[in-house]
Backbone as JSON Lines, residues from 0, in Angstrom:
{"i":0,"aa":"X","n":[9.93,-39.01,22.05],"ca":[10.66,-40.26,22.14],"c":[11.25,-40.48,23.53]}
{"i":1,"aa":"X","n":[11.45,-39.46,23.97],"ca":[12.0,-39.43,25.42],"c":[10.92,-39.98,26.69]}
{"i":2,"aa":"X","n":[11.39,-41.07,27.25],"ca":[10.03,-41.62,27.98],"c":[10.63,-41.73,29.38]}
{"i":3,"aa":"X","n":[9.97,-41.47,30.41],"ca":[10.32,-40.86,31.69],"c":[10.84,-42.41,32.33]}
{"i":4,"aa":"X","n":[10.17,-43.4,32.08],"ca":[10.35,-44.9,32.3],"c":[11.79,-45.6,31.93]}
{"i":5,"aa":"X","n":[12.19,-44.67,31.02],"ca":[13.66,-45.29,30.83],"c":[15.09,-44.51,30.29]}
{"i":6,"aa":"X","n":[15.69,-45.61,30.37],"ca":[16.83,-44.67,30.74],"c":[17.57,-44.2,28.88]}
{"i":7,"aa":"X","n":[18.02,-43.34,29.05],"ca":[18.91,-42.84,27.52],"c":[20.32,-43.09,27.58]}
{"i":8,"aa":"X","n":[21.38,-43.48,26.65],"ca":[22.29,-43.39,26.37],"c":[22.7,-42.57,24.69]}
{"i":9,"aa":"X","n":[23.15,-41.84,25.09],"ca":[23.71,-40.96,23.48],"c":[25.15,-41.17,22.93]}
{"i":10,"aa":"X","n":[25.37,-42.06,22.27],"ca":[26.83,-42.18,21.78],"c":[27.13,-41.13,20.62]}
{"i":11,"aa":"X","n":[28.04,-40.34,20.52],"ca":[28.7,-38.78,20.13],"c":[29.91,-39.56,19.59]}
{"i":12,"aa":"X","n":[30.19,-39.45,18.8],"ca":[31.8,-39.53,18.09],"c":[32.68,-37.84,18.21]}
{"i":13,"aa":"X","n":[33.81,-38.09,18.34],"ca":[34.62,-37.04,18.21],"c":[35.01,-36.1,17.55]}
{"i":14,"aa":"X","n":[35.19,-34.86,17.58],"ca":[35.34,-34.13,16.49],"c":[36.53,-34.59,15.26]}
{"i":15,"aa":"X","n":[36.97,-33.78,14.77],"ca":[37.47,-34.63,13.2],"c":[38.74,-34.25,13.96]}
{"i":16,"aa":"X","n":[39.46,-35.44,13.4],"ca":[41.18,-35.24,13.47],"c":[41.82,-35.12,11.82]}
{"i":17,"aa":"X","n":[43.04,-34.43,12.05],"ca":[43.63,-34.99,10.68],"c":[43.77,-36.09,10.06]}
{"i":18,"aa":"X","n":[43.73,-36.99,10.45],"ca":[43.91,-38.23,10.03],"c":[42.35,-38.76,9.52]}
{"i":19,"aa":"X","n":[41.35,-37.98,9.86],"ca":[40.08,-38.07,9.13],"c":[40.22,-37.95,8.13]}
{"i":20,"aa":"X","n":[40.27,-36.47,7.74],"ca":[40.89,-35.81,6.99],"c":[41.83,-36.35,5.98]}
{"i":21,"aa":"X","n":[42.61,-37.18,5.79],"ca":[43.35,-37.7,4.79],"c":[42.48,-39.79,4.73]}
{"i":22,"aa":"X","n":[41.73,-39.89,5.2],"ca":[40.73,-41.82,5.23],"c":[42.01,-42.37,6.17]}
{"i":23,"aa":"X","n":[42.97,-41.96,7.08],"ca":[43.73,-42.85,7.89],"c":[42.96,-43.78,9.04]}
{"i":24,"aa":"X","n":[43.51,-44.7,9.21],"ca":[42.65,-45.94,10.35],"c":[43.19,-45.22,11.36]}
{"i":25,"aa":"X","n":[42.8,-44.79,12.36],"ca":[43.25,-44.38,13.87],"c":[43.5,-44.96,14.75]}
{"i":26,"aa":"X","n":[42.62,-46.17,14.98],"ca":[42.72,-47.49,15.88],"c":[42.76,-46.29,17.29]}
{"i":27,"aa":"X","n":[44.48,-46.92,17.93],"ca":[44.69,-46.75,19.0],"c":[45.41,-45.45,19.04]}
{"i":28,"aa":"X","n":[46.0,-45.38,18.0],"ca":[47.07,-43.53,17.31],"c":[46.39,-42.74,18.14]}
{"i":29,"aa":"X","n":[46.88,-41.84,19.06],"ca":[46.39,-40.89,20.0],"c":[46.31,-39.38,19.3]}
{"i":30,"aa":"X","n":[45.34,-39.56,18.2],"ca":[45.59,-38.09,17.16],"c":[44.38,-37.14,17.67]}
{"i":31,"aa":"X","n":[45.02,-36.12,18.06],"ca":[44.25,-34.75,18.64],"c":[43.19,-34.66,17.3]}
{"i":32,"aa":"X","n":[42.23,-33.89,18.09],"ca":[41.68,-33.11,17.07],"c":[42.31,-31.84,16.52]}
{"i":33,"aa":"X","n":[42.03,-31.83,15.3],"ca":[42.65,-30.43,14.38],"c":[41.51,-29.65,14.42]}
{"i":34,"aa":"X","n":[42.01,-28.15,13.87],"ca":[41.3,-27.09,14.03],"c":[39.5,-27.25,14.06]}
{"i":35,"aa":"X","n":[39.56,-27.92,12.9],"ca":[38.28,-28.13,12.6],"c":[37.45,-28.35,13.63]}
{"i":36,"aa":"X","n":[37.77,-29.71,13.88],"ca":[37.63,-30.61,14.72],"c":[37.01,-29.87,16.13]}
{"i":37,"aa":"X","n":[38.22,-29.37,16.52],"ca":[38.07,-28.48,17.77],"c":[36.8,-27.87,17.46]}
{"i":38,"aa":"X","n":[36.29,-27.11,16.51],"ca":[35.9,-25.89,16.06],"c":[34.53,-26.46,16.31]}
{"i":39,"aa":"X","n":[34.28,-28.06,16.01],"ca":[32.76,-28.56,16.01],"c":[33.32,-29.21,17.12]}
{"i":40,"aa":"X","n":[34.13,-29.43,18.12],"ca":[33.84,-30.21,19.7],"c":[33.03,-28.9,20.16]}
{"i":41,"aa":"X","n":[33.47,-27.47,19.99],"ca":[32.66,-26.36,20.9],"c":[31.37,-25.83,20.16]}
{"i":42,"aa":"X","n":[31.43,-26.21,18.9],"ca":[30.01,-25.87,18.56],"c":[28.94,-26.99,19.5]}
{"i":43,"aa":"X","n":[29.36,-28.41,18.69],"ca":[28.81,-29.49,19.78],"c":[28.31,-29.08,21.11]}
{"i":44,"aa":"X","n":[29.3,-28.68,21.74],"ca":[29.18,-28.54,23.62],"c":[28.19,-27.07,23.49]}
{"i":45,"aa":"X","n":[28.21,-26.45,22.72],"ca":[26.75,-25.3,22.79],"c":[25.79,-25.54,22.3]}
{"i":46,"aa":"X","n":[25.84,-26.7,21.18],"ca":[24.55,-26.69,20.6],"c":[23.84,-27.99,21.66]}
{"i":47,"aa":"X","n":[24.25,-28.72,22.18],"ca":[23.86,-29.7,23.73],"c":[23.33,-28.7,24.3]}
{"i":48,"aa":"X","n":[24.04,-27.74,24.89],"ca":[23.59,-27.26,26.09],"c":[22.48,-26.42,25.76]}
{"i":49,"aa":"X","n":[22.05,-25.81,24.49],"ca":[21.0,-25.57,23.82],"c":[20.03,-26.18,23.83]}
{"i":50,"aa":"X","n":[20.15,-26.98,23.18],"ca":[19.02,-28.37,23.19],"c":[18.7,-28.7,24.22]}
{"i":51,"aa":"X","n":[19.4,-29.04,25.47],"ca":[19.02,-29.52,26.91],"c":[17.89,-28.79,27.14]}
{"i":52,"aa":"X","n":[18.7,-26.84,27.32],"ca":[18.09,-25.79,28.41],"c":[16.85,-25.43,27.24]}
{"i":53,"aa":"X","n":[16.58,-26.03,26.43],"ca":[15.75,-25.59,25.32],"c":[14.19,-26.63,25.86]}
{"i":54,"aa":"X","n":[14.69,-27.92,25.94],"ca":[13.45,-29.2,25.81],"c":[13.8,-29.68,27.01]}
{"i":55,"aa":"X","n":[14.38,-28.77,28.09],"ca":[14.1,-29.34,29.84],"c":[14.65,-30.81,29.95]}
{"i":56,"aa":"X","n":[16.08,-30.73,29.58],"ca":[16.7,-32.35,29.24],"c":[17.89,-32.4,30.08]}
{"i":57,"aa":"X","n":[18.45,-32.94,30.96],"ca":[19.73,-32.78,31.29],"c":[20.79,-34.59,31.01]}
{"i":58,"aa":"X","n":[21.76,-34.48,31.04],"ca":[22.75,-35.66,31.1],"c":[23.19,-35.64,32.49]}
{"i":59,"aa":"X","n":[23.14,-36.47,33.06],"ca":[23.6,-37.17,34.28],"c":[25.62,-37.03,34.58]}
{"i":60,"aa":"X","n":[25.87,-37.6,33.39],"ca":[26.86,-37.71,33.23],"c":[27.76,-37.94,31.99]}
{"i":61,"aa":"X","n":[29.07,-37.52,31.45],"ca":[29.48,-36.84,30.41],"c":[30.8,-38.58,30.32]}
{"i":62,"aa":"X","n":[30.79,-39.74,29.83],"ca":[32.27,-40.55,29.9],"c":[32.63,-40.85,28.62]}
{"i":63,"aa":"X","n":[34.06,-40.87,28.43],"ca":[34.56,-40.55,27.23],"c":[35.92,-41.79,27.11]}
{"i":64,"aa":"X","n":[35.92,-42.11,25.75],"ca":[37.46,-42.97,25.2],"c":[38.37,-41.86,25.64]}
{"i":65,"aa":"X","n":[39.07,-42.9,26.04],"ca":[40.89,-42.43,27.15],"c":[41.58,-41.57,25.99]}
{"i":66,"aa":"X","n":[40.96,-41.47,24.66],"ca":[42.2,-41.17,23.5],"c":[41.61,-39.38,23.43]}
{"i":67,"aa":"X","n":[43.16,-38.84,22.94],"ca":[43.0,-37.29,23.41],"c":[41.73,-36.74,22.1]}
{"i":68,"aa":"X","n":[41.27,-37.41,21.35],"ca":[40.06,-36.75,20.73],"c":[39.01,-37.22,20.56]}
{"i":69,"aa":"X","n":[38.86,-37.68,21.62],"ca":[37.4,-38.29,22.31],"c":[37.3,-37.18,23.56]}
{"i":70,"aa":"X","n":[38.08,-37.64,24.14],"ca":[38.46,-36.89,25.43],"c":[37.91,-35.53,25.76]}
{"i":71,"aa":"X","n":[39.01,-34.75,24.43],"ca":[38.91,-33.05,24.83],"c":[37.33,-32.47,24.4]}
{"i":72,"aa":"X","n":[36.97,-34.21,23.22],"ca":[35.37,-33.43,22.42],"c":[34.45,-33.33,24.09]}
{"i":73,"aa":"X","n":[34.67,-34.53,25.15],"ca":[33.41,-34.94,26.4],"c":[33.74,-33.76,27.06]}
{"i":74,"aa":"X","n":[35.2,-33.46,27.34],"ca":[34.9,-32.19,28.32],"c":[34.61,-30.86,28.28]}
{"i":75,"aa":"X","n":[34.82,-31.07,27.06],"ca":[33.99,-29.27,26.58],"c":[32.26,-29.56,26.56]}
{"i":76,"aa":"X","n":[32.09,-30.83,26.66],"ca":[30.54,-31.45,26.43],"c":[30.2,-31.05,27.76]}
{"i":77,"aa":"X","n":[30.54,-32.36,28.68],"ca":[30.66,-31.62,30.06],"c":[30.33,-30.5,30.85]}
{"i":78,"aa":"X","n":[32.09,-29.67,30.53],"ca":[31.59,-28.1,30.66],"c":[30.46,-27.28,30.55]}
{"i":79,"aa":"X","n":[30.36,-27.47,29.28],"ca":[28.87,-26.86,28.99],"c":[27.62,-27.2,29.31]}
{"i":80,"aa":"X","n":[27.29,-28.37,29.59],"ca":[25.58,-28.57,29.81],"c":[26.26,-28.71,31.45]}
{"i":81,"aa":"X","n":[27.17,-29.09,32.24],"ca":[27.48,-29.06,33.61],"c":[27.31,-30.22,34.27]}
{"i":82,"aa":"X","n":[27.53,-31.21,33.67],"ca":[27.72,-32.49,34.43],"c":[29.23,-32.93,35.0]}
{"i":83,"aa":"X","n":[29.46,-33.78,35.76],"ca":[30.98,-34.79,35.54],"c":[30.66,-35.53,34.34]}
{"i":84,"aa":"X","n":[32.52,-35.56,34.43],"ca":[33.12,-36.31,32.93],"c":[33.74,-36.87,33.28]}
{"i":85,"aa":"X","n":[33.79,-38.51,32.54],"ca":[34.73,-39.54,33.39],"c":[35.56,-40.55,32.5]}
{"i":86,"aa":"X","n":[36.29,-41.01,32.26],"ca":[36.88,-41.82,31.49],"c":[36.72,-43.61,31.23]}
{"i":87,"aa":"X","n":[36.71,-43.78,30.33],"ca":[36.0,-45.19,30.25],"c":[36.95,-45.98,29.53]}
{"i":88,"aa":"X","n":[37.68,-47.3,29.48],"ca":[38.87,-47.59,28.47],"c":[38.05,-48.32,27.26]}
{"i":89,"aa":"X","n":[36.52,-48.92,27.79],"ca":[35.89,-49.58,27.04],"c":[35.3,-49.0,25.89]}
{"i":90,"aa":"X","n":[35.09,-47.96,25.97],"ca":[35.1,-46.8,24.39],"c":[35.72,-46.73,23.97]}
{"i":91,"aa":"X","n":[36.91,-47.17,24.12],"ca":[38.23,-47.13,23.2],"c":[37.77,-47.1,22.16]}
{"i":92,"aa":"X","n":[38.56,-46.87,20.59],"ca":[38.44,-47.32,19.22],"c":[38.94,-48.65,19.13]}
{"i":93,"aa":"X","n":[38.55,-49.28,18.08],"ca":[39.0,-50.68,17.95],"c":[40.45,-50.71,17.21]}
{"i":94,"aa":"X","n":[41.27,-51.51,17.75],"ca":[42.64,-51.14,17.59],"c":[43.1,-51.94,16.07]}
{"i":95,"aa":"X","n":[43.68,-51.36,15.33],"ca":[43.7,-51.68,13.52],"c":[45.41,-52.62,13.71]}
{"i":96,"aa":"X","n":[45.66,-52.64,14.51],"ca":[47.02,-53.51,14.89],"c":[48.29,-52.84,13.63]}
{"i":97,"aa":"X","n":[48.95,-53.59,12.72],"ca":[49.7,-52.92,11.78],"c":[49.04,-52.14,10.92]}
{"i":98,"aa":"X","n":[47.83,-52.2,10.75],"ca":[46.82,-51.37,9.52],"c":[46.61,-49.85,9.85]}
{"i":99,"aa":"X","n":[46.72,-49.34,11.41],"ca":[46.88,-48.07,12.37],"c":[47.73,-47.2,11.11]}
{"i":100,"aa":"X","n":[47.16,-46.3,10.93],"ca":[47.75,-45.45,10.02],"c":[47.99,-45.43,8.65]}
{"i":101,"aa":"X","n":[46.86,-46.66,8.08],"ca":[47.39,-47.04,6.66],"c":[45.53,-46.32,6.04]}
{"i":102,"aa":"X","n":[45.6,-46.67,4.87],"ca":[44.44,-45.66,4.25],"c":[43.48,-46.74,4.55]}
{"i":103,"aa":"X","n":[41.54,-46.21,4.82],"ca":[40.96,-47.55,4.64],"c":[40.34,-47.77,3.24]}
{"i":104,"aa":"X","n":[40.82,-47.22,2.28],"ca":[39.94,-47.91,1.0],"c":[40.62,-48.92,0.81]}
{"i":105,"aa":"X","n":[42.05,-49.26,0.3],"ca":[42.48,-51.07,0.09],"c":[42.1,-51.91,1.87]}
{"i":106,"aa":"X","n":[41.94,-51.51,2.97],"ca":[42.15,-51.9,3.58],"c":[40.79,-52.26,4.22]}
{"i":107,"aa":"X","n":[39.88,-51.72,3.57],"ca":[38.53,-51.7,4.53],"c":[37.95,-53.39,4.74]}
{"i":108,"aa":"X","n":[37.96,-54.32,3.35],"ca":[37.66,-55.38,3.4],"c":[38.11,-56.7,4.25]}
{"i":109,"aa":"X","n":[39.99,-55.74,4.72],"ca":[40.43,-56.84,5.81],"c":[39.69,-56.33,7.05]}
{"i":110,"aa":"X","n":[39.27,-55.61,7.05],"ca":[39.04,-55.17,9.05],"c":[37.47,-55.67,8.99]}
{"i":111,"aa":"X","n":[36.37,-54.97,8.11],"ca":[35.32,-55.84,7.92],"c":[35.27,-56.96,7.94]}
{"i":112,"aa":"X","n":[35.85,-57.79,7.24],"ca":[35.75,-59.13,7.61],"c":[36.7,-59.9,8.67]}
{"i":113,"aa":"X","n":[37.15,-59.12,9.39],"ca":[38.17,-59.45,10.28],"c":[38.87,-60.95,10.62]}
{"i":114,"aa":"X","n":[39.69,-60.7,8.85],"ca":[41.13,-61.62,8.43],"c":[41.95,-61.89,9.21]}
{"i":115,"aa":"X","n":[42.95,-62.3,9.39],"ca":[43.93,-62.17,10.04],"c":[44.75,-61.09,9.67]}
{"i":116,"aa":"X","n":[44.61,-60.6,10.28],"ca":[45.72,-59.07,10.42],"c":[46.61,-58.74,12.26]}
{"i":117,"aa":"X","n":[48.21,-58.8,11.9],"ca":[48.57,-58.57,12.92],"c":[48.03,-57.76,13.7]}
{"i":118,"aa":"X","n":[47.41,-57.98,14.85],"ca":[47.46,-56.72,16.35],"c":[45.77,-56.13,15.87]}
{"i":119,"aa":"X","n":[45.01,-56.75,14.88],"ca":[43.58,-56.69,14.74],"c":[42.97,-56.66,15.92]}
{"i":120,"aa":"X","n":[42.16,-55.91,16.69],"ca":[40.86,-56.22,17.27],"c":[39.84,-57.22,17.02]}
{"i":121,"aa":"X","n":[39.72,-58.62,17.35],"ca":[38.42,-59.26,16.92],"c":[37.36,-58.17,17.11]}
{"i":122,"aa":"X","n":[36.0,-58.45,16.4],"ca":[35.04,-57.61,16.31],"c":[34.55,-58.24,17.35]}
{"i":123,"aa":"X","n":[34.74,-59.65,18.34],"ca":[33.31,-59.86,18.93],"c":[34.26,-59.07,20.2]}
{"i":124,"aa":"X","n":[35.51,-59.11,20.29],"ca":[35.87,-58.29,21.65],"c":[35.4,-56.97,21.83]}
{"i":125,"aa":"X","n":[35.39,-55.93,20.42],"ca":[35.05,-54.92,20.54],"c":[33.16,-54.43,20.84]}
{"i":126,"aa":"X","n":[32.92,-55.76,20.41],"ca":[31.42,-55.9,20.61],"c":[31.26,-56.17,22.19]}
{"i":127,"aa":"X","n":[31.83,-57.11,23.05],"ca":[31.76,-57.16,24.11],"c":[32.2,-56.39,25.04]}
{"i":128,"aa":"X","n":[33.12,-55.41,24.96],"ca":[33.49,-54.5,25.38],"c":[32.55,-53.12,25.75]}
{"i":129,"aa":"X","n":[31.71,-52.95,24.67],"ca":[31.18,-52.0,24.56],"c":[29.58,-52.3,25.12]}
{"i":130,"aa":"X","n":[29.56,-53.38,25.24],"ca":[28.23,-54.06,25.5],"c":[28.13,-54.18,26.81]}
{"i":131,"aa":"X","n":[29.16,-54.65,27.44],"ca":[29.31,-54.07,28.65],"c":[29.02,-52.86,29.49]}
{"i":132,"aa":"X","n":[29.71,-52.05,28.73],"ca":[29.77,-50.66,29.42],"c":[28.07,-50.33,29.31]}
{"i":133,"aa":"X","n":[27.62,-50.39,28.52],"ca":[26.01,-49.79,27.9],"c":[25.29,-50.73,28.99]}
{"i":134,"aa":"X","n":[25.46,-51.9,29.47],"ca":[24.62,-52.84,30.61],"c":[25.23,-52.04,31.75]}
{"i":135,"aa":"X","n":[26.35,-51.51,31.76],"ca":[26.7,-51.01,33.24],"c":[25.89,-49.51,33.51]}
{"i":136,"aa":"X","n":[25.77,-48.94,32.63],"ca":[25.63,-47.13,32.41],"c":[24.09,-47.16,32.04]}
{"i":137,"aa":"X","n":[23.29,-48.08,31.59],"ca":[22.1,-48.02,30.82],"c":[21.24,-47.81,32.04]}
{"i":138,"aa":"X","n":[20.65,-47.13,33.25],"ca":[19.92,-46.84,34.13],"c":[18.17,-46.04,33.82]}
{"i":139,"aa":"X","n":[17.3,-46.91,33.98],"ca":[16.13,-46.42,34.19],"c":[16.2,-44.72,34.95]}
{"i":140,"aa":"X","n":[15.77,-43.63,34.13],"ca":[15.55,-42.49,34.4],"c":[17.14,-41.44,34.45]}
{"i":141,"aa":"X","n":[17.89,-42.27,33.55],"ca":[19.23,-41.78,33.59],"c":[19.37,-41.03,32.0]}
{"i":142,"aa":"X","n":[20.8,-40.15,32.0],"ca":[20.64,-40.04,30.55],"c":[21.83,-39.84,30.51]}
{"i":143,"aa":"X","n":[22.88,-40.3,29.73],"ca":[24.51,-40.56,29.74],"c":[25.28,-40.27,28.22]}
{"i":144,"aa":"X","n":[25.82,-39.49,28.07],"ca":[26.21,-39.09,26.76],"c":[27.9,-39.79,26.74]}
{"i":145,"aa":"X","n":[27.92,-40.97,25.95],"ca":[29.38,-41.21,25.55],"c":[30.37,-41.09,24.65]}
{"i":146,"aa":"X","n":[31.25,-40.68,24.97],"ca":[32.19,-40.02,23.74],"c":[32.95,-41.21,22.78]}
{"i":147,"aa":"X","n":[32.92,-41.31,22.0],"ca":[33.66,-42.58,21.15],"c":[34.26,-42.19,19.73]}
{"i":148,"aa":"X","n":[34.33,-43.44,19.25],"ca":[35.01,-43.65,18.0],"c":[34.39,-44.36,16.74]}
{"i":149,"aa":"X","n":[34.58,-43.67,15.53],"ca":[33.63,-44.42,14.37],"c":[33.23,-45.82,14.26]}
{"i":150,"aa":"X","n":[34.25,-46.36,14.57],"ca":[34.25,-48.27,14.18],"c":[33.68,-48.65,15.68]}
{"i":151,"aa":"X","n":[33.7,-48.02,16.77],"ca":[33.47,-48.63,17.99],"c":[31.85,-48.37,17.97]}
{"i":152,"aa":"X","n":[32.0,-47.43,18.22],"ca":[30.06,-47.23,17.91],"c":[29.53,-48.13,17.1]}
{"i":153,"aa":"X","n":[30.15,-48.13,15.51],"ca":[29.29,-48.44,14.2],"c":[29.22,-50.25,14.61]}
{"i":154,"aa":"X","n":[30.0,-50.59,15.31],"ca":[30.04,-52.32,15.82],"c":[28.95,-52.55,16.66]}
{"i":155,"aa":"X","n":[28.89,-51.92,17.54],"ca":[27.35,-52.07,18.92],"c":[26.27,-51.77,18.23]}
{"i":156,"aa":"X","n":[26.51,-50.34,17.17],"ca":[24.72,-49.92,16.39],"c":[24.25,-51.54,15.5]}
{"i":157,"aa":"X","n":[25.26,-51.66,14.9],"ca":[24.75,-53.14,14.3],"c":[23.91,-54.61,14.87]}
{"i":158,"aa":"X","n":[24.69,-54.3,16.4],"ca":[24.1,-55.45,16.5],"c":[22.81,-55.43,18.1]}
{"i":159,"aa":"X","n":[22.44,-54.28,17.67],"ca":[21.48,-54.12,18.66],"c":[19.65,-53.89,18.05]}
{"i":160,"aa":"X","n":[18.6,-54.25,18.53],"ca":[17.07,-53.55,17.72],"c":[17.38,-52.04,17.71]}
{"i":161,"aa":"X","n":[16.55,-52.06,16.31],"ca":[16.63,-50.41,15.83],"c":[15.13,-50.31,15.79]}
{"i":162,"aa":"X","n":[14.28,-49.07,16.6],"ca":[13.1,-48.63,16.28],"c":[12.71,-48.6,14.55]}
{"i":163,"aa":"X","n":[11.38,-48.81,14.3],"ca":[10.78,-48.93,13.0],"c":[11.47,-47.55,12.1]}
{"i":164,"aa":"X","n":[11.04,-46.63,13.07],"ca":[11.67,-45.07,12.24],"c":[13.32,-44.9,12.07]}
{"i":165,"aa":"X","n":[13.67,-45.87,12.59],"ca":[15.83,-45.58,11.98],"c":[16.09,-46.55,10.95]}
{"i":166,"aa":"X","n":[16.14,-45.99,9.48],"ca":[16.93,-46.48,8.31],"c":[18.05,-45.85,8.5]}
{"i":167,"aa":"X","n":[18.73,-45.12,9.14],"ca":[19.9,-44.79,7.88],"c":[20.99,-45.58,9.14]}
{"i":168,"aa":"X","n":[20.79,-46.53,9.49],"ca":[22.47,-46.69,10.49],"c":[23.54,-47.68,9.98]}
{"i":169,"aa":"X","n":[23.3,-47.72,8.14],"ca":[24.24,-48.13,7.51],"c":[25.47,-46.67,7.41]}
{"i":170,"aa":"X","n":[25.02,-45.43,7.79],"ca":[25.82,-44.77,6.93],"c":[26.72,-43.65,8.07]}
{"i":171,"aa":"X","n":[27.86,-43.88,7.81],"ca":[28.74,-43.28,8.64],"c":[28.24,-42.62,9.36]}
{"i":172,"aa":"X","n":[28.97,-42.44,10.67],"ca":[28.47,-41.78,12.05],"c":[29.39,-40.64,11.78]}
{"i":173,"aa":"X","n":[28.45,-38.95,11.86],"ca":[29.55,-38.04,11.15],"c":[30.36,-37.56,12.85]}
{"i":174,"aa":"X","n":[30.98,-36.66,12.66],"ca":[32.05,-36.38,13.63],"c":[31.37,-35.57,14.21]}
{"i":175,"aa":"X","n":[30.93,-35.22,15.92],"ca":[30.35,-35.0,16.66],"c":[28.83,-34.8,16.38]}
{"i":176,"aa":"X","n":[28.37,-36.16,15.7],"ca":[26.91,-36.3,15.81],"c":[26.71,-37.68,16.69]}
{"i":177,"aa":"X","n":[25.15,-37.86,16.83],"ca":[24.4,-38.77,17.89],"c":[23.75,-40.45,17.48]}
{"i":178,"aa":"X","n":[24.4,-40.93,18.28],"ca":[23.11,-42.03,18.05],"c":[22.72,-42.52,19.8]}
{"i":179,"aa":"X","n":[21.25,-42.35,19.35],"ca":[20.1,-42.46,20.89],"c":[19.58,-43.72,20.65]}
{"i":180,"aa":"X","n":[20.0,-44.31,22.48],"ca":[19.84,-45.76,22.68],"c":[18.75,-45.57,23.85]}
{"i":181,"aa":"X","n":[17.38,-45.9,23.99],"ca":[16.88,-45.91,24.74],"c":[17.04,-47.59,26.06]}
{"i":182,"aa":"X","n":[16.73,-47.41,27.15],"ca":[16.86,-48.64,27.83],"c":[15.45,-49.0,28.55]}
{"i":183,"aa":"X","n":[14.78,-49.77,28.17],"ca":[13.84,-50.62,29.27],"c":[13.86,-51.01,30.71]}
{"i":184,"aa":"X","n":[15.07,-51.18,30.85],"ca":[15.31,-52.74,32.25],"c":[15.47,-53.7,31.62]}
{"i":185,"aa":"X","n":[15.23,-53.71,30.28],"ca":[15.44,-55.36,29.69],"c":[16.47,-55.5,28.21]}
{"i":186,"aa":"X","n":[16.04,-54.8,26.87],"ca":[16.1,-53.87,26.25],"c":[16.88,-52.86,25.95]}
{"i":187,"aa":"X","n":[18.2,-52.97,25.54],"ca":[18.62,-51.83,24.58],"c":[17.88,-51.49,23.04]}
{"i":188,"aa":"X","n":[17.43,-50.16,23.0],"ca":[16.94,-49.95,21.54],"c":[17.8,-48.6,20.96]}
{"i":189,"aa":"X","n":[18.08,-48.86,19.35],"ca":[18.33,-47.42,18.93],"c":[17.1,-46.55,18.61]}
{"i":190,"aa":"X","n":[16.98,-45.39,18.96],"ca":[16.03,-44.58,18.6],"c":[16.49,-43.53,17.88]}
{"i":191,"aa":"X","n":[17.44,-43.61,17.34],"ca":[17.54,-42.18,16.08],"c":[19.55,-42.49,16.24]}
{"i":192,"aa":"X","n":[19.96,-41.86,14.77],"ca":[20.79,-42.32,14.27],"c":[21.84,-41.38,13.4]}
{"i":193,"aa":"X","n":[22.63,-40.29,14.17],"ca":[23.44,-39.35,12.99],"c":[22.57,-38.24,13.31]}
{"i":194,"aa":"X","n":[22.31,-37.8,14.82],"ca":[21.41,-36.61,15.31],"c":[22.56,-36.05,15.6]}
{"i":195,"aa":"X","n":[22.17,-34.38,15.26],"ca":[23.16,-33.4,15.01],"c":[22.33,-32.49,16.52]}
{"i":196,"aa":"X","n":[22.67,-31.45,17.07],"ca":[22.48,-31.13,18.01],"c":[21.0,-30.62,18.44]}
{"i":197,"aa":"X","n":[20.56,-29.89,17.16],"ca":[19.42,-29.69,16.84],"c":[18.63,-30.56,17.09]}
{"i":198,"aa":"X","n":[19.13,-31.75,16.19],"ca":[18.42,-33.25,15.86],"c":[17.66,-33.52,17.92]}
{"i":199,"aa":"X","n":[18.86,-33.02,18.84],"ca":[18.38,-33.76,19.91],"c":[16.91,-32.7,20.43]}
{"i":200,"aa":"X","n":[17.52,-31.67,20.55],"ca":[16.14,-30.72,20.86],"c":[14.95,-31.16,20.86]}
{"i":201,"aa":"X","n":[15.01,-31.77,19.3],"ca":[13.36,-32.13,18.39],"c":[13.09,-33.99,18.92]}
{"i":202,"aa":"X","n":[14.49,-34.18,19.33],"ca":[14.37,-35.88,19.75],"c":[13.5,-35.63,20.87]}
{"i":203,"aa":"X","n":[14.08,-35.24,21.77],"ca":[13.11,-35.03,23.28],"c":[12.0,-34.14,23.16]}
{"i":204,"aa":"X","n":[11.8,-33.09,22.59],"ca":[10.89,-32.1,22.28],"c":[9.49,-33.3,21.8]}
{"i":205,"aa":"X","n":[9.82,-34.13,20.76],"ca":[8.8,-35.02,20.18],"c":[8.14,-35.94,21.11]}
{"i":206,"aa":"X","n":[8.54,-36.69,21.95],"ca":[8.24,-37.11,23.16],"c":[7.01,-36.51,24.38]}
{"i":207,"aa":"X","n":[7.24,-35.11,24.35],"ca":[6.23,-34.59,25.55],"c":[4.68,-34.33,25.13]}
């Protein structure tokens, strides 16, 4: 899948925080990762650098949401396969305004359909936001791994072409897994969807 002609982007969600852990909205809440969490940011950052030094793959560059568990997951990412890591505000999570910290099962239907809710994120800002960054970073022969947030990702995967072979990008993006955006010059595409580290090995491995 990996084609020398164009460029890759890999969006990575963060390892788990507590507030995963109990269905809390995070929005903008600056919640560390917990043990766990931590425990799969460094599995993550070895099983990358595996996969890279495995299928002759490198990342260019490692940029991550400003929030501390996005953050600490890119630079252990970083670290390990040996790129720079840089900060981006446009990965942010999409900010839940008063809903920040409330559970999302009663709450999921206001943010989906994005009601009026005090201090809400419109979805098309968070869509433009992120759409941005991916036109700025998306480089022919580049390959850019970005660190993010469930709702921020799951907003851009929606509204971009998905290759024939990705069904599943209805279903949650798990906590430090992948979704691969290939670029044309013209063209954003998803090419695989909830790739676990392994998953990338066999992504680029399939390609040569």
């Amino acid at each position: 899948m990996i084609d020398k002609n164009k460029g890759y982007i890999f969006f990575i969600r963060h390892g788990q925080t507590q507030w995963n852990v109990l269905r809390k909205m995070q929005g903008r809440d600056d919640i560390p990762l917990n043990e766990l969490g931590l425990s799969q940011a460094h599995e993550a950052a070895e099983g990358i650098k595996g996969a890279c030094e495995n299928a002759g793959f490198r990342f260019n560059r490692v940029i991550t949401s400003p929030l501390l568990r996005a953050k600490k997951t890119g630079e252990l990412i970083a670290a390990a396969v040996g790129c720079p890591c840089f900060s981006d505000d446009r990965l942010i999570e999409r900010d839940f305004g008063i809903l920040s910290g409330t559970q999302y099962s009663p709450n999921s239907k206001a943010i989906s359909e994005d009601v009026s809710v005090q201090g809400l994120e419109p979805l098309d800002d968070v869509l433009s936001r992120v759409t941005e960054f991916v036109k700025e970073n998306a480089k022919i022969g580049e390959n850019v791994l970005a660190v993010s947030h469930g709702s921020a990702t799951k907003i851009f995967a929606l509204s971009v072409k998905k290759a024939p072979w990705v069904t599943n990008y209805n279903e949650l993006l798990k906590n430090c897994h992948m979704i691969a955006y290939s670029y044309d010059g013209n063209q954003v595409v998803m090419e695989g969807y909830n790739l676990s580290p392994a998953d990338l090995e066999a992504f680029v491995r399939e390609s040569k």
